[in-house]
Backbone atoms as SQL, in Angstrom:
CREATE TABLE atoms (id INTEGER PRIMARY KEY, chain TEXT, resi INTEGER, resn TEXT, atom TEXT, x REAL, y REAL, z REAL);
INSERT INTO atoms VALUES
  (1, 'A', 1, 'UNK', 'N', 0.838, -1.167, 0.000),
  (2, 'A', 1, 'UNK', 'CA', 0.000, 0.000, 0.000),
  (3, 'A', 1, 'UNK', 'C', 0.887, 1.236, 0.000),
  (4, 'A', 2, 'UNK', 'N', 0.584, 2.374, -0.995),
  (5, 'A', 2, 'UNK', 'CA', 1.542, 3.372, -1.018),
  (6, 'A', 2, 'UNK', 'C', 0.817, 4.630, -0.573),
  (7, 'A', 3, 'UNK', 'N', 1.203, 5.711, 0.470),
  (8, 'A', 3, 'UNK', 'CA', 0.705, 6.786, 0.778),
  (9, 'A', 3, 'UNK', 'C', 1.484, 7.912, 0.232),
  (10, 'A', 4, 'UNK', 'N', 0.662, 8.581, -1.012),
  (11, 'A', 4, 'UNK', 'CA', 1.001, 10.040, -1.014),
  (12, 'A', 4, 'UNK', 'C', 0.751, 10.869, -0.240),
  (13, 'A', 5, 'UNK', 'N', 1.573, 12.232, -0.034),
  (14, 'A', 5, 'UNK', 'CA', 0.966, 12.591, 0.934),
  (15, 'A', 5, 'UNK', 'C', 1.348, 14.242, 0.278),
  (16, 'A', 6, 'UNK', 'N', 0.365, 15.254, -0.055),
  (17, 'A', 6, 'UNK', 'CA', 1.064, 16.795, -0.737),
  (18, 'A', 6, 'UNK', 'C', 0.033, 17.855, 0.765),
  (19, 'A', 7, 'UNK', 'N', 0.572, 18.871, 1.149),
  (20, 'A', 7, 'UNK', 'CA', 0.135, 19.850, 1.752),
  (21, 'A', 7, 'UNK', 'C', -0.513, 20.869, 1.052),
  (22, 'A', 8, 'UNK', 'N', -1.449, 21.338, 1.121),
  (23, 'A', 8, 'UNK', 'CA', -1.501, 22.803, 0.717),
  (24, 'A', 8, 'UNK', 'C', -2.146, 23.740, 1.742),
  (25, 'A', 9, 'UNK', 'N', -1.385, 24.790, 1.872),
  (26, 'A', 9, 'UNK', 'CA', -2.054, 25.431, 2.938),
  (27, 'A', 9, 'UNK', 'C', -2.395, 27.274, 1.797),
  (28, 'A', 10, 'UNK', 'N', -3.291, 27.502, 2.862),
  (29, 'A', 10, 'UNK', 'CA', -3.796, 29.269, 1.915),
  (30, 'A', 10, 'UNK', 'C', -4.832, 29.359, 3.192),
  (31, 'A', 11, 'UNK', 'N', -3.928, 30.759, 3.511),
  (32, 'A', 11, 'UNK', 'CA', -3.847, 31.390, 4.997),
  (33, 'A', 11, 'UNK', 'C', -4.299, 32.880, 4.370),
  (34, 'A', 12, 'UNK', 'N', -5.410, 33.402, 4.955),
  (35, 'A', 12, 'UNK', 'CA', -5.572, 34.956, 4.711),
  (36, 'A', 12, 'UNK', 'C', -5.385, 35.352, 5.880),
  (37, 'A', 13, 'UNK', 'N', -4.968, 36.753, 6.011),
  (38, 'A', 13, 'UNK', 'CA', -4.048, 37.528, 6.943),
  (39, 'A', 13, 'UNK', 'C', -4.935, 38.279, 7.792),
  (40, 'A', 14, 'UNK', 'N', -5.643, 37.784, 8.965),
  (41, 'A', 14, 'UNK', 'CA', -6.693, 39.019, 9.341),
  (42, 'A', 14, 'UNK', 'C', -5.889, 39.839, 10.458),
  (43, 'A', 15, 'UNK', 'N', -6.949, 40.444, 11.124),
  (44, 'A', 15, 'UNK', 'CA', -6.859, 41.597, 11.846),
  (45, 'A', 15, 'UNK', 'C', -5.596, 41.025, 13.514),
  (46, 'A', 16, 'UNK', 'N', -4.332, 41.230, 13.669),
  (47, 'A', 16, 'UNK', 'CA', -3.496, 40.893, 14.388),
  (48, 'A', 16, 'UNK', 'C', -2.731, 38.914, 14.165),
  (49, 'A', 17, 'UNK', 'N', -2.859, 39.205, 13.021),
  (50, 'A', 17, 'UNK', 'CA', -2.454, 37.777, 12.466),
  (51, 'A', 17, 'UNK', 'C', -2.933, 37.183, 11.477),
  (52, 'A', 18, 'UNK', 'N', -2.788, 35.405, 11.691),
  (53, 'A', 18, 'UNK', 'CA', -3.336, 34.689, 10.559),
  (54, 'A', 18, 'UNK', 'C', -4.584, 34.605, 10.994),
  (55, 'A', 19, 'UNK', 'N', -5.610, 34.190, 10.228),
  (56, 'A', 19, 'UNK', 'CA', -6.818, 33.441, 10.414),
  (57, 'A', 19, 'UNK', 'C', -7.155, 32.562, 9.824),
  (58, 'A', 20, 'UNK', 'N', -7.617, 31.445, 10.864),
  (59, 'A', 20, 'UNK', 'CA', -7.848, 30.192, 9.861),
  (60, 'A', 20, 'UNK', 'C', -9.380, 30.014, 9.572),
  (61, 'A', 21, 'UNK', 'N', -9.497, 30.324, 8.512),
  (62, 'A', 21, 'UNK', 'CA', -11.257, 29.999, 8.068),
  (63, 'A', 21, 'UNK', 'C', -11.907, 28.930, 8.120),
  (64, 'A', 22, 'UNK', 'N', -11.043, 27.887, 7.408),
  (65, 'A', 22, 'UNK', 'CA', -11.724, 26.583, 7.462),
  (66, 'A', 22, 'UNK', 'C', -10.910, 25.518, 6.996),
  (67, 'A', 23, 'UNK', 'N', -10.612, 24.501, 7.787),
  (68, 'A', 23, 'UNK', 'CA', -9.729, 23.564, 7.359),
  (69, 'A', 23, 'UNK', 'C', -10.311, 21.717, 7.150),
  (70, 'A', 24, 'UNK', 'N', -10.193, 21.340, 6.100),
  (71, 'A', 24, 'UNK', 'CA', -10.401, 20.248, 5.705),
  (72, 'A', 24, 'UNK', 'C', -9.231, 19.385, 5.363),
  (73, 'A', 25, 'UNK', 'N', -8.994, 18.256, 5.860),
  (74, 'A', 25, 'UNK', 'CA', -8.408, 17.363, 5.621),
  (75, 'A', 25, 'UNK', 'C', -9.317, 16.334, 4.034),
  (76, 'A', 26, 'UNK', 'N', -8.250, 16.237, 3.100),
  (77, 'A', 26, 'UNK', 'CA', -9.042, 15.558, 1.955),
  (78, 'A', 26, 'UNK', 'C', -8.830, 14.441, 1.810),
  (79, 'A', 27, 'UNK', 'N', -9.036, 13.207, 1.840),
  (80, 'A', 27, 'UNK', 'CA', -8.680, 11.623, 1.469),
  (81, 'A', 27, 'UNK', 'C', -9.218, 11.230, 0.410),
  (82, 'A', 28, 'UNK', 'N', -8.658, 11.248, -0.585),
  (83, 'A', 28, 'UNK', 'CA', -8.923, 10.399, -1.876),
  (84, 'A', 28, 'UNK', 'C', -8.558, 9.042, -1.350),
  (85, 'A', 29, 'UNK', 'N', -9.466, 8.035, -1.533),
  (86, 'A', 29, 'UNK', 'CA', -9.046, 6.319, -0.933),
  (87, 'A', 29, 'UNK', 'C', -9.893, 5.785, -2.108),
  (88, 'A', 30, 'UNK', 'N', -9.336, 4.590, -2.286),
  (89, 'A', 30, 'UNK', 'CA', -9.355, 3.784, -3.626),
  (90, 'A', 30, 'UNK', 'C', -9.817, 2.150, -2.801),
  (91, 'A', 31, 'UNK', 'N', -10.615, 1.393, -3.121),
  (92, 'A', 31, 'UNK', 'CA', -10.925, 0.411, -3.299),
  (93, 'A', 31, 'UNK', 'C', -11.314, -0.369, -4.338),
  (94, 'A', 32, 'UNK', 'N', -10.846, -2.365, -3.773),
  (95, 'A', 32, 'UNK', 'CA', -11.547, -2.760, -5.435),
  (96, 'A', 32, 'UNK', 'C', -12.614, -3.823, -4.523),
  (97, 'A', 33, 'UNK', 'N', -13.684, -3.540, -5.615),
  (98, 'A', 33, 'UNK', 'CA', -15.205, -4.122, -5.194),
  (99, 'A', 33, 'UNK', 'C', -14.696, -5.445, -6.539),
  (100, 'A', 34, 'UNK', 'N', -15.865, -6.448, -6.231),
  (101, 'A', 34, 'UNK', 'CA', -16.002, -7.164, -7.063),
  (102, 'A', 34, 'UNK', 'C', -17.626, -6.825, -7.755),
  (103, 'A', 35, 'UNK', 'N', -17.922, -7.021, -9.198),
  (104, 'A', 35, 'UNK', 'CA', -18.933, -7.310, -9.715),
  (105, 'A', 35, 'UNK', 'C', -19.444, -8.831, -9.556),
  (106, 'A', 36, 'UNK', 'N', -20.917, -8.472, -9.712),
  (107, 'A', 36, 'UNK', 'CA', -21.089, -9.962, -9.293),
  (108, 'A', 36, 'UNK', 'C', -21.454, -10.328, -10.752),
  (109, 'A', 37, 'UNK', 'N', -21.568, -9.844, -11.887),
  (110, 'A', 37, 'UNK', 'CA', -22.219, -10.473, -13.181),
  (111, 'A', 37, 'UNK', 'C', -20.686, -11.612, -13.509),
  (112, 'A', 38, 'UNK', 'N', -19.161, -10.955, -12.922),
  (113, 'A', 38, 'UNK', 'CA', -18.223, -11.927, -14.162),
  (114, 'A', 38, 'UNK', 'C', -17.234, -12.273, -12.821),
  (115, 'A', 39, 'UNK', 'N', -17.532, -11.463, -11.914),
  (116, 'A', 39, 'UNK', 'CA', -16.222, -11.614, -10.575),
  (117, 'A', 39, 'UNK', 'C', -14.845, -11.195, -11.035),
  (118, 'A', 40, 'UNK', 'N', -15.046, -9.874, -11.899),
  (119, 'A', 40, 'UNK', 'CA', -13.967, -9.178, -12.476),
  (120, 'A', 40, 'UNK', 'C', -13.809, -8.083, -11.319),
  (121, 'A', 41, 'UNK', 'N', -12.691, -7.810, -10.871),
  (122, 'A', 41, 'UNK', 'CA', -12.109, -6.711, -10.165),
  (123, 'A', 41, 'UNK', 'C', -12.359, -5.524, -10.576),
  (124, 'A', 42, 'UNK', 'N', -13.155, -4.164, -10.206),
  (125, 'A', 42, 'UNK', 'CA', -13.659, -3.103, -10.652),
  (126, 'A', 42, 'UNK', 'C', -13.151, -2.107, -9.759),
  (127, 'A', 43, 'UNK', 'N', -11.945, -0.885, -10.025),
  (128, 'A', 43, 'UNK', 'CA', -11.889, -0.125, -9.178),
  (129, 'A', 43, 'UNK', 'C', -12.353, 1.255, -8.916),
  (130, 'A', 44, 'UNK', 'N', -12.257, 1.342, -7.735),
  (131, 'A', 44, 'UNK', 'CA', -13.453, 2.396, -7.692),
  (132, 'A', 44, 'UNK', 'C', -12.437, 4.029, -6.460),
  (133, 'A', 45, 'UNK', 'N', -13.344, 5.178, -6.473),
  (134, 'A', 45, 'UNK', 'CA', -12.369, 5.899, -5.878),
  (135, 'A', 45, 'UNK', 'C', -13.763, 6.741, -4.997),
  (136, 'A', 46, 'UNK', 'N', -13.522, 7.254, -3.880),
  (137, 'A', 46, 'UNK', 'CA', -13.983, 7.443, -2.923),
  (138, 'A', 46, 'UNK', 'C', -12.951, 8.750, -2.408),
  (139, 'A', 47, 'UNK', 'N', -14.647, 9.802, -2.175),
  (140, 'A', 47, 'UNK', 'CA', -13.515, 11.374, -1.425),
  (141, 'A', 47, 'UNK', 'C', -13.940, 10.996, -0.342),
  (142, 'A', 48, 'UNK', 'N', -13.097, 11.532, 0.858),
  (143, 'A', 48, 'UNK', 'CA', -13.416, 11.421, 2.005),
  (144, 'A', 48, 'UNK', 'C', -13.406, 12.444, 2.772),
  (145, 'A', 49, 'UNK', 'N', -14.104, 13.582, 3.345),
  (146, 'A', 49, 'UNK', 'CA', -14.181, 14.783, 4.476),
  (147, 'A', 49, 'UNK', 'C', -13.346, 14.581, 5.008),
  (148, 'A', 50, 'UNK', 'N', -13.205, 15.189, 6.378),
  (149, 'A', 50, 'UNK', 'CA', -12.741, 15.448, 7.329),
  (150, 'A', 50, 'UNK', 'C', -13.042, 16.452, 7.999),
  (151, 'A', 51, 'UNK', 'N', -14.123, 17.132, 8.513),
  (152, 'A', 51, 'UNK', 'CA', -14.325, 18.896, 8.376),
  (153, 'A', 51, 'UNK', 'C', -13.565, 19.086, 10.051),
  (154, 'A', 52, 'UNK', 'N', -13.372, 20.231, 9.974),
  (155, 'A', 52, 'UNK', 'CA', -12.495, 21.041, 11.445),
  (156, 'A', 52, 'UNK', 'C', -12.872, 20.655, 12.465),
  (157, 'A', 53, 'UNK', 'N', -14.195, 19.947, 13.329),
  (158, 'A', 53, 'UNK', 'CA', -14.230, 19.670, 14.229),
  (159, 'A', 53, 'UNK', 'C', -13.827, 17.934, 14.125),
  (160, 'A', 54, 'UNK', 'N', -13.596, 18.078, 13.495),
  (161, 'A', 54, 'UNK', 'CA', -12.821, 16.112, 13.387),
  (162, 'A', 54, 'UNK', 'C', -12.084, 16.375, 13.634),
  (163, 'A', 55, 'UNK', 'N', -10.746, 17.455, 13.108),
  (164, 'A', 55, 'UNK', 'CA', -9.762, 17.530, 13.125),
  (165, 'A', 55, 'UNK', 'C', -9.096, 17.970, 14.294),
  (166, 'A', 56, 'UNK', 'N', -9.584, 19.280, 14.669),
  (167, 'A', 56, 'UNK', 'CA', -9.526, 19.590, 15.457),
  (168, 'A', 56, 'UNK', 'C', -9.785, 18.807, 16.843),
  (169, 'A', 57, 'UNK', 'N', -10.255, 17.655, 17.349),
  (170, 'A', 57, 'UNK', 'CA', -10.825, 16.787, 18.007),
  (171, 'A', 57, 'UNK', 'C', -9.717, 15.956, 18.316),
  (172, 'A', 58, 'UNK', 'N', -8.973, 15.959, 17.014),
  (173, 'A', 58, 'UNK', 'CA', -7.626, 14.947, 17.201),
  (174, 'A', 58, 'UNK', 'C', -8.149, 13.205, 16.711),
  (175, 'A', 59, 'UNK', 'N', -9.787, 13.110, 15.998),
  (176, 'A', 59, 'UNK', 'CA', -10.137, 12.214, 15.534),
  (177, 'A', 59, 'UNK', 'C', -9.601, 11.835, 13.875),
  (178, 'A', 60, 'UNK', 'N', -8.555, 12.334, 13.436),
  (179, 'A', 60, 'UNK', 'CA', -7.846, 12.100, 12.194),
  (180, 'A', 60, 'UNK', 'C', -7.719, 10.859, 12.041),
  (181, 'A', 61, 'UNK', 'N', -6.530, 10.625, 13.077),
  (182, 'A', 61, 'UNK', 'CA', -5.848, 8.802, 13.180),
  (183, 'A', 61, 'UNK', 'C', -6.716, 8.023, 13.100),
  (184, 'A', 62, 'UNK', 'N', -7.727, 7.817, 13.871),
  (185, 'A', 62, 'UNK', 'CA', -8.874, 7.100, 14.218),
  (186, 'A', 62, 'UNK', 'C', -9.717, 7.202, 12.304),
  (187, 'A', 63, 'UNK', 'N', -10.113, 7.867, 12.255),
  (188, 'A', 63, 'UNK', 'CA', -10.692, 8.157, 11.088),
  (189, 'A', 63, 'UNK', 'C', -9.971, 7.126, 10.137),
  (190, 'A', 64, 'UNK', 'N', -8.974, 7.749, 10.227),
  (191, 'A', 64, 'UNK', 'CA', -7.725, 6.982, 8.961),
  (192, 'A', 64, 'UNK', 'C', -8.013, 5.361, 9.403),
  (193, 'A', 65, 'UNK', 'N', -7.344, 4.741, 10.503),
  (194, 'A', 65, 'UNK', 'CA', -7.760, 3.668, 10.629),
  (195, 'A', 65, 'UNK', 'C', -9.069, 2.562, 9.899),
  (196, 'A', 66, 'UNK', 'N', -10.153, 3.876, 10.089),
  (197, 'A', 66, 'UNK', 'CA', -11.196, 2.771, 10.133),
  (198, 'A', 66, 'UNK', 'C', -11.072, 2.555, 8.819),
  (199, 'A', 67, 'UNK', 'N', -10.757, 4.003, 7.730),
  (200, 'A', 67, 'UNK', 'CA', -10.877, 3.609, 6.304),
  (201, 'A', 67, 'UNK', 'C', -9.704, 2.614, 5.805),
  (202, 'A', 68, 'UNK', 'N', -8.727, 2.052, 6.344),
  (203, 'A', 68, 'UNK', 'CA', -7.699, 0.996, 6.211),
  (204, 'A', 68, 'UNK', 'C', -8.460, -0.278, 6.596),
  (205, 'A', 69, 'UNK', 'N', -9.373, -0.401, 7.684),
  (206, 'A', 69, 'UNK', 'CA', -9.650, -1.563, 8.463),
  (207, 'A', 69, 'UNK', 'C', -10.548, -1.890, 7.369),
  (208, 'A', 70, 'UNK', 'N', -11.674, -1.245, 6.417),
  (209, 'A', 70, 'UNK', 'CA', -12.614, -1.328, 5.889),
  (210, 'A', 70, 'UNK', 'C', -11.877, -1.432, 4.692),
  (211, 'A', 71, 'UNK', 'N', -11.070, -1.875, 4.195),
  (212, 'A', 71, 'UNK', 'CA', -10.538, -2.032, 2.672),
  (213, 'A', 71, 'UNK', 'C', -9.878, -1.211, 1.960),
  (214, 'A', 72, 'UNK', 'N', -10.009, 0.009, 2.721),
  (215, 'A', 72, 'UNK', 'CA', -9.651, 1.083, 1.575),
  (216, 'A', 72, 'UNK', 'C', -8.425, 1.514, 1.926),
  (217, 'A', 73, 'UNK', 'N', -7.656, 2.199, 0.804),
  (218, 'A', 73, 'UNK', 'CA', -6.522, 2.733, 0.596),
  (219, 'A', 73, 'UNK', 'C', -6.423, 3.785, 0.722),
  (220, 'A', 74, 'UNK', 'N', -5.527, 4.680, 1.155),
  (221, 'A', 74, 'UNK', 'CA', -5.531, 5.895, 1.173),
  (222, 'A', 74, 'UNK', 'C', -4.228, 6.240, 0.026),
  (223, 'A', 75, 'UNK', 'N', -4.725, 6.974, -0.975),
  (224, 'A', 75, 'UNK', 'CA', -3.806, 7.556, -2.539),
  (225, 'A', 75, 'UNK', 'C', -3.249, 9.077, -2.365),
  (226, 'A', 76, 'UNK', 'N', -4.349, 9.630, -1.713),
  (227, 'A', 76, 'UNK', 'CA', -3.601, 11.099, -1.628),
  (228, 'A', 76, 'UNK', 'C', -4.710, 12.013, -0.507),
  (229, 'A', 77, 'UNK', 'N', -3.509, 12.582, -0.053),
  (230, 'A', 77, 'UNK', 'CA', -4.193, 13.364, 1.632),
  (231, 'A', 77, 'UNK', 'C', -3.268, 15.187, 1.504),
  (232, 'A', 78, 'UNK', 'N', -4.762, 15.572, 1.284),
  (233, 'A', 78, 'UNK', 'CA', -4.193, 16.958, 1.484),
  (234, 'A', 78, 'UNK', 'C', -4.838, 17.684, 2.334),
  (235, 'A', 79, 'UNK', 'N', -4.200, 18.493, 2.913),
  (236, 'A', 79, 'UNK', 'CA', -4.880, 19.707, 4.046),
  (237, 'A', 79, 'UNK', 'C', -5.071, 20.845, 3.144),
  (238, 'A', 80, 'UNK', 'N', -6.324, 21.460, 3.598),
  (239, 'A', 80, 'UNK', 'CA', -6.807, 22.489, 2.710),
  (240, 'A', 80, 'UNK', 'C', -6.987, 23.849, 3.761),
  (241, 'A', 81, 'UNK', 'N', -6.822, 24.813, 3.895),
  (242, 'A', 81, 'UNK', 'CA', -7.451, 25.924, 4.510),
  (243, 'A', 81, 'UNK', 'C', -7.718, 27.125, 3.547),
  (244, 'A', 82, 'UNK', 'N', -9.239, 26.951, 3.498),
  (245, 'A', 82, 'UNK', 'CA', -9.614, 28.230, 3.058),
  (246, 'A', 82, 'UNK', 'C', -9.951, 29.616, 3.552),
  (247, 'A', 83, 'UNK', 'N', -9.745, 30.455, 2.465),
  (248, 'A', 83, 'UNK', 'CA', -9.746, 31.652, 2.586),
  (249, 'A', 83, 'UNK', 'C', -11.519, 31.953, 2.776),
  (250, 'A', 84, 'UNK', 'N', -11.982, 33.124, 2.737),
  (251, 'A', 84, 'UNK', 'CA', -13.375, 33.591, 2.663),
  (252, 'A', 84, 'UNK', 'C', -14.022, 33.125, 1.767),
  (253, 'A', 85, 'UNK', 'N', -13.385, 34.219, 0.459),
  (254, 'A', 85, 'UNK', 'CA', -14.017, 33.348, -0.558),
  (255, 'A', 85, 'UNK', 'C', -14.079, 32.072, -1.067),
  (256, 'A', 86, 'UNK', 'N', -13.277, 31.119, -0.711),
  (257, 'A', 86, 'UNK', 'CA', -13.216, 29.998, -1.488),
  (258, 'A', 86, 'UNK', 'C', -14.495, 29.015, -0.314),
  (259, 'A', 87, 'UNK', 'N', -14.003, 29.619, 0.561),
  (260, 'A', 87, 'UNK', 'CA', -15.255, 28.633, 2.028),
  (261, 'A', 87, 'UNK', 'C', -16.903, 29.435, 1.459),
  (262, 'A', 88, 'UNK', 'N', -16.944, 30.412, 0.910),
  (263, 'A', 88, 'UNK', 'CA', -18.101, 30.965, 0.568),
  (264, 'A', 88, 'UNK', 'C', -18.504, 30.046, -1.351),
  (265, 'A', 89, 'UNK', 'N', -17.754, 29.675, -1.297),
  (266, 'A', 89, 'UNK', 'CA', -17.930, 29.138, -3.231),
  (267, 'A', 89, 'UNK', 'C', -18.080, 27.774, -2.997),
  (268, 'A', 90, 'UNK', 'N', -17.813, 26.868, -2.197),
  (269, 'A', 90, 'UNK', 'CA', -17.691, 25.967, -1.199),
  (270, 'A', 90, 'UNK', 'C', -18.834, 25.490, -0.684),
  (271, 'A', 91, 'UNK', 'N', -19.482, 26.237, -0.108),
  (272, 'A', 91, 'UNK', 'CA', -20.885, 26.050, 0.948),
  (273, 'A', 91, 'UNK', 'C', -22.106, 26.907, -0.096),
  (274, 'A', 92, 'UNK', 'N', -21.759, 27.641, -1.187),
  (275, 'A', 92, 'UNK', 'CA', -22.419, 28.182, -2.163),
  (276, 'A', 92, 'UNK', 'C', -23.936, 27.732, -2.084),
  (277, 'A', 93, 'UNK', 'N', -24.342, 26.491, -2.170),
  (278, 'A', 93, 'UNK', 'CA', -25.669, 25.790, -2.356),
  (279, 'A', 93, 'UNK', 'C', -26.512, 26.433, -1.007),
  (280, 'A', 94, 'UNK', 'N', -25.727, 26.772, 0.096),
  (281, 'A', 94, 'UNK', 'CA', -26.299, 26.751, 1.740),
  (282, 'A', 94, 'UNK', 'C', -26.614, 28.500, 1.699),
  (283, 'A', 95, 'UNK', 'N', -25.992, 29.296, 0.694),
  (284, 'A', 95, 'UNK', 'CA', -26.106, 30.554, 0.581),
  (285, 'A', 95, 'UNK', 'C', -27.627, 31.245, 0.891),
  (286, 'A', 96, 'UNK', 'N', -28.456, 30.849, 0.846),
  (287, 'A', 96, 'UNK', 'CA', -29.812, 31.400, 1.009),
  (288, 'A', 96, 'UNK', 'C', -30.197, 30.845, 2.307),
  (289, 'A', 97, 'UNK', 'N', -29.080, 29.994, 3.028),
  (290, 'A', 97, 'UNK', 'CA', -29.568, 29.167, 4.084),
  (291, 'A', 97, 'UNK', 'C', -29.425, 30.407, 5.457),
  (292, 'A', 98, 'UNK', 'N', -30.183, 30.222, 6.508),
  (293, 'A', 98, 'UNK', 'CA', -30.015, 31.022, 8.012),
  (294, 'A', 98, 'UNK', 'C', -28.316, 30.748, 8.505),
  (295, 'A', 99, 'UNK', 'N', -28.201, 29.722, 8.382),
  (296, 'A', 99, 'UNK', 'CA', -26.695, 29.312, 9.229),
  (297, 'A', 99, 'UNK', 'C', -25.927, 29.435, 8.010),
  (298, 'A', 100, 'UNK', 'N', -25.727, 29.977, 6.937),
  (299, 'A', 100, 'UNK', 'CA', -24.341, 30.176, 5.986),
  (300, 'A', 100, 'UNK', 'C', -23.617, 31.236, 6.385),
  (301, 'A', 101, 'UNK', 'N', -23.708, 32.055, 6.825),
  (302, 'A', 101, 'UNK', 'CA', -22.478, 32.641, 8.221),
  (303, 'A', 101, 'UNK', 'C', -21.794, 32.427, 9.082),
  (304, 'A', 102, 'UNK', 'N', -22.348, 31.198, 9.642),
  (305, 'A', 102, 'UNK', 'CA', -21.553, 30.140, 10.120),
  (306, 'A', 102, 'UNK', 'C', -20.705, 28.877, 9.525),
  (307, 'A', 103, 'UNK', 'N', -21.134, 29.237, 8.388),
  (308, 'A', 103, 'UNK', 'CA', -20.004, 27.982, 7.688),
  (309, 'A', 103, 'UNK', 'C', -18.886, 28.943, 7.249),
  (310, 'A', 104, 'UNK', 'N', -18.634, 30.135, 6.990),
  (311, 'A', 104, 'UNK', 'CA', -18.151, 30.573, 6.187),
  (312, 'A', 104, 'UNK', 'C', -16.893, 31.563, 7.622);
């Protein structure tokens, strides 16, 4: 099993420092299912969340685990922190929603 692993971080600069808007951990994980018509190996790819109170929680490892215990692979893991706008383009659909001020 091979783990990539790339960072990206994007930090906007607020008022007496950094601010972190919103941080997601991303897991692309890969599994192979079988079909049942020929019992040919079919692979398949799976995103996986992580949103800030996971992370923040220190429930990462655990997380990671279960998706190893359950078959899956982990291909590529990036940390994301967004800026305003991108957490606002992001949650876009929730925009007319009461609580989209709070996601953002």
């Amino acid at each position: 099993m091979q783990l990539q692993c790339s960072v990206i971080r994007e930090i906007s600069l607020g008022v007496g420092g950094f601010r972190f808007l919103c941080l997601f951990v991303l897991l692309c994980v890969s599994f192979f299912s079988r079909t049942s018509s020929e019992g040919s190996v079919e692979k398949e790819k799976t995103l996986a969340l992580i949103k800030p109170d996971g992370v923040s929680g220190n429930y990462t490892d655990g997380i990671r685990r279960m998706i190893f215990e359950s078959g899956f692979s982990i291909l590529r893991e990036t940390i994301v922190q967004l800026d305003e706008d991108k957490a606002a383009n992001f949650y876009a659909e929730h925009s007319s929603r009461t609580f989209f001020s709070s996601l953002i």
